[in-house]
C-alpha angles and dihedrals in degrees: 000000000000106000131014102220093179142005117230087221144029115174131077144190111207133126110275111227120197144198127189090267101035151357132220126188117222096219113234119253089011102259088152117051099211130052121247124249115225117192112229090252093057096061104098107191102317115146118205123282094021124136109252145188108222128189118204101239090176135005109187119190117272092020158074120296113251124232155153142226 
């Protein structure tokens, strides 16, 4: 493969975990074999340990996906 043009999905249920600087939700069943990063300001609302839906918003090479609540 030598460029992912486009994913098949981009929404995701997990239990969102924070930190004072940021938060990241561990995605339910593990479809996805890496947790999502949420900036502090995406998260709209969300408390820890709440069930989420997340949206990748960014996935840059090497590294987490991005999202938001």
């Amino acid at each position: 493969v030598a460029e992912i043009l486009e994913r098949k999905r981009d929404s995701f249920v997990g239990i969102i975990e924070m930190s004072k600087t940021y938060a990241f939700v561990v995605v339910d069943k593990r479809i996805l074999p890496t947790d999502i990063f949420i900036p502090i300001n995406k998260l709209n609302g969300a408390k820890n340990k709440q069930k989420v839906v997340v949206k990748i918003t960014e996935w840059p090479e090497g590294s987490k996906p991005v999202g938001e609540v």
